[in-house]
N, C-alpha and C positions, 0 to 999 in steps of 0.2 A: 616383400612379405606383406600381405594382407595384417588390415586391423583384427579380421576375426583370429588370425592365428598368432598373432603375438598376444591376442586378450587369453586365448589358449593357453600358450605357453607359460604365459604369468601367472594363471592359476593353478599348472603342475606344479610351477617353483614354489609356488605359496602352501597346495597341498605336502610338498614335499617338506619343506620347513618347519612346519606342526607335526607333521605324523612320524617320518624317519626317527629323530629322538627315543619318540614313545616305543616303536618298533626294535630298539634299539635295547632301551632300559628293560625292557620284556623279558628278554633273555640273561641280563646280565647277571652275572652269579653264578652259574649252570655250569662252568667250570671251573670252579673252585670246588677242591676240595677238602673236607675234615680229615685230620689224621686219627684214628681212633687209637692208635698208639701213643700219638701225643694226651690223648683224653679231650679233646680239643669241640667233639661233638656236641653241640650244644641242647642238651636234653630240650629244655626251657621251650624250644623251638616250636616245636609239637603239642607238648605236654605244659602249657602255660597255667591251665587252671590249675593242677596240680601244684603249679610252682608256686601260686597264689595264697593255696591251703598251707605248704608247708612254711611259707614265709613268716605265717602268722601264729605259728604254734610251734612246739617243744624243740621241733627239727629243723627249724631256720638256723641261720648263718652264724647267730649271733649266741647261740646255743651249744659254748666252747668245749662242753663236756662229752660233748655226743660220742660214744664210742660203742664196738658192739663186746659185751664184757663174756660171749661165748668163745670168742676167739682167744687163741693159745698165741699170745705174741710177747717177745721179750726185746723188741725192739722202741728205740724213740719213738715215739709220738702214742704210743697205745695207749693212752689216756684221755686223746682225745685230741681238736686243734687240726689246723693245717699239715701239720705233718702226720697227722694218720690217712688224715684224704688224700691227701694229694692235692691239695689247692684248697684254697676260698670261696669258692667259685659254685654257684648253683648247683653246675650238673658235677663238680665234684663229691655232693651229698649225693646225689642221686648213685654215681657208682660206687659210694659207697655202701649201697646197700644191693641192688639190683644189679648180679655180677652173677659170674661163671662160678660156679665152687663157693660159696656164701660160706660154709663150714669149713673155714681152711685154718691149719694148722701150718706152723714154721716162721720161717723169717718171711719178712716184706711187709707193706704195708696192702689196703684194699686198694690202690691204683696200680699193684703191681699183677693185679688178677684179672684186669678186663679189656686185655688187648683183644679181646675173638671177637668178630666182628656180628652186631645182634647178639649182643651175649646177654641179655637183661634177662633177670627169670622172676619171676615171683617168689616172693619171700614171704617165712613167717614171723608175726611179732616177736615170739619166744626168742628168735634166730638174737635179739638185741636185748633182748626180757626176759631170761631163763629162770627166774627167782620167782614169776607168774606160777610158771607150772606146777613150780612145788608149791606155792602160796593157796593157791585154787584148788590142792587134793588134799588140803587137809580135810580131816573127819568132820569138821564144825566148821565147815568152809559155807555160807550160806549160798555160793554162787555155785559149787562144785557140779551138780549134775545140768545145770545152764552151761557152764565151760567144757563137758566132757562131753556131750552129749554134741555139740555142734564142732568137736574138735573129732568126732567118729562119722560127721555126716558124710556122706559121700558127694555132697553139690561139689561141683570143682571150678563152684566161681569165685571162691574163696582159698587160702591155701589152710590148712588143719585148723585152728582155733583165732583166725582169724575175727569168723564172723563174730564174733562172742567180743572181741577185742572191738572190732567198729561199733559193735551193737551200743556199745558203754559211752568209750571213748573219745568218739567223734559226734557230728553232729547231725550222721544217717540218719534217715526214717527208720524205725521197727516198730511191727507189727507181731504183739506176741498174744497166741492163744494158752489161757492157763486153766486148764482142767484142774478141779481139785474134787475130793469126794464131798457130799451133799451131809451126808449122816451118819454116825459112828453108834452102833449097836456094842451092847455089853450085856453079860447077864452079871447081878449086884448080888448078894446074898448074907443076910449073918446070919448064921447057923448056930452059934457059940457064941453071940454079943461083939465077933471080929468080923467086920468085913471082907466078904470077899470076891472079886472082883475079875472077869475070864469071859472068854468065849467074847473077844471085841475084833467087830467086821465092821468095814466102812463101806455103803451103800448109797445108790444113788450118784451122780457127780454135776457137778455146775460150774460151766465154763465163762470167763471173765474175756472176753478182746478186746489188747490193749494197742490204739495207734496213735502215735508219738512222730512228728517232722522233723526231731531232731532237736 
């Protein structure tokens, strides 16, 4: 055998020694699978910023009261804690909110509703804050036509009164145009030494744009 082809050969085995491993670990994982019946899917995976956001606020881990107080359950843990989710675990909050049937009535806890595979739906606040909705229609509700109005929009990047809920809540940008009227006409008159006071039109309007990062 010639020097050129065993210098050959040494450099396939050398190539081979570095590269194979790498070639190797490439693929590794690809058949393993999550049981989504075990809940075993780990949200976090994908969805990490989010996991970031919720870590740091009211719906982290550590946050033992968390429950959703629309649901009809007379079973252990509906107060909140590991036995309502079904775990500890990140994406245990996550199902339990982002589930098949969010409105469910009966026995079981939220891990007992999202065996379907892709089953995450978009939810609304109220869905865990039903005391909001009544809160925000009272008559002398200073928020009420801001929360009704964006809970009648039809955008569907939101789910019903969402936006109104992130607008506040979180630390979104919003951008709000506020039209109000400019000047309030009246006719004034004392006729009899009693004022009296009728025929009032507001005229004119002057728009205020408010932008806010959050």
């Amino acid at each position: 055998m010639s020097a050129r082809t065993i210098l050959l050969c040494i450099a396939v085995i050398a190539i081979g020694i570095f590269m194979l491993p790498q070639t190797i670990s490439m693929f590794a994982g690809q058949h393993s699978w999550y049981d989504p019946k075990g809940h075993d899917i780990p949200c976090e995976k994908c969805h990490f910023l989010e996991m970031a956001e919720l870590a740091s606020g009211p719906h982290s881990l550590l946050y033992s009261e968390l429950y959703n107080r629309s649901a009809n359950y007379s079973t252990q843990g509906q107060v909140g804690g590991a036995a309502f989710w079904g775990g500890n675990t990140t994406h245990h909050r996550c199902y339990g909110c982002h589930q098949v049937g969010n409105n469910v009535s009966g026995e079981g806890g939220w891990a007992d509703r999202n065996d379907t595979a892709h089953a995450a739906v978009t939810i609304a606040c109220t869905d865990c804050h039903p005391w909001v909705d009544d809160a925000l229609n009272e008559d002398v509700s200073s928020h009420r036509e801001f929360y009704n109005k964006l809970n009648l929009t039809g955008d569907g990047l939101l789910l019903g009164s969402n936006e109104a809920c992130i607008g506040c809540h979180t630390s979104s940008g919003v951008n709000v145009s506020w039209t109000r009227s400019a000047n309030i006409t009246f006719a004034a008159d004392k006729p009899d030494g009693e004022w009296q006071i009728g025929g009032m039109n507001a005229t004119g309007s002057n728009t205020t744009f408010i932008s806010r990062d959050g």
